[in-house]
C-alpha positions as CSV (number, residue, x, y, z in Angstrom):
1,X,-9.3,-2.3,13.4
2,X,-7.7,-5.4,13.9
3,X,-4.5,-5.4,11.9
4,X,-4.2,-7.7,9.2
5,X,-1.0,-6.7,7.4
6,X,3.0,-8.2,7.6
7,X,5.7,-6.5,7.5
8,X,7.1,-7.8,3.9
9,X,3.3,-6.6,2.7
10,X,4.2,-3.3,3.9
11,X,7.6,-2.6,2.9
12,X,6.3,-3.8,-0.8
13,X,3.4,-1.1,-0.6
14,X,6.0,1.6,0.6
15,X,8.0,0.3,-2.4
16,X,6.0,0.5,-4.9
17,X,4.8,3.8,-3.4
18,X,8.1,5.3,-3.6
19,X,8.3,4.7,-6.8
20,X,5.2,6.2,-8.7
21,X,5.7,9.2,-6.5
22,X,9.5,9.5,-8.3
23,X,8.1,8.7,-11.3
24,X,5.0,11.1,-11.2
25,X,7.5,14.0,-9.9
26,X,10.3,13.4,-12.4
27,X,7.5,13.8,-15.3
28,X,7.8,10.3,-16.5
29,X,4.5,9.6,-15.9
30,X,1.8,12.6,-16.0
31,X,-2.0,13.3,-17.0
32,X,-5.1,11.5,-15.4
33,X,-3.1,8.0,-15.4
34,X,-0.4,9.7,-13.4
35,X,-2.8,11.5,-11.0
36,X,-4.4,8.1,-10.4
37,X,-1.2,6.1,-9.8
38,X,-0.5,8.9,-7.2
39,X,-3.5,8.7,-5.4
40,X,-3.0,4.9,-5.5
41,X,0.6,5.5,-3.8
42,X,-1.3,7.5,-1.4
43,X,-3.6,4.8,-0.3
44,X,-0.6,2.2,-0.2
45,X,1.3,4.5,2.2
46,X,-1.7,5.1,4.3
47,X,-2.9,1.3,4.4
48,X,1.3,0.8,5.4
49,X,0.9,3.1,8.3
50,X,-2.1,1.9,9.9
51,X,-0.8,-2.1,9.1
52,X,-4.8,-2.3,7.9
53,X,-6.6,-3.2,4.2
54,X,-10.0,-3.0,4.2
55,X,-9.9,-5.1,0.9
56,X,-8.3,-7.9,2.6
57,X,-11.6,-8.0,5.1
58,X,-14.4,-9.0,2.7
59,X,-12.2,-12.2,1.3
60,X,-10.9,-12.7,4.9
61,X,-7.2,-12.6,4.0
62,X,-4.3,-11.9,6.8
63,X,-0.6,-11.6,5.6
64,X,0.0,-10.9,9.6
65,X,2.5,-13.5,11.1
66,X,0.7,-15.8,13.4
67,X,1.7,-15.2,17.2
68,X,2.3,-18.7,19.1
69,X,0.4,-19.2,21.8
C-alpha cells in the first residue's frame, strides 16, 4: 500500500476520532447512531495509523506532500 495520506489529514481523522469516542463514552451520544459514529472513529484511527484510505484510490486523490526530486 502506497501511502496516500498527510500529516494535517491525519491529525484531523485522530481529531475527530477523539471526539465521538468522548462523546459516545460520556453518553451524549448513544443508540445505533452512536455505535455507528464509533465504528466510524475506529476506521479513522485505523486509516491514521497505516497513513492509507482506500477511498481515496478509486478517485485517485493523494493529500501526501510531494517529495522533490
Amino acid at each position: 500500500m502506497k501511502k496516500n495520506m498527510g500529516t494535517i489529514d491525519k491529525s484531523i481523522r485522530i481529531i475527530i476520532a477523539a471526539l465521538i469516542a468522548i462523546l459516545y463514552f460520556t453518553n451524549i451520544i448513544g443508540g445505533t447512531v452512536g455505535l455507528v459514529l464509533l465504528v466510524l472513529a475506529g476506521v479513522f484511527l485505523l486509516t491514521s495509523v497505516v497513513s492509507f484510505c482506500p477511498l481515496y484510490l478509486p478517485f485517485g486523490l493523494s493529500t501526501c506532500c510531494k517529495k522533490k526530486e
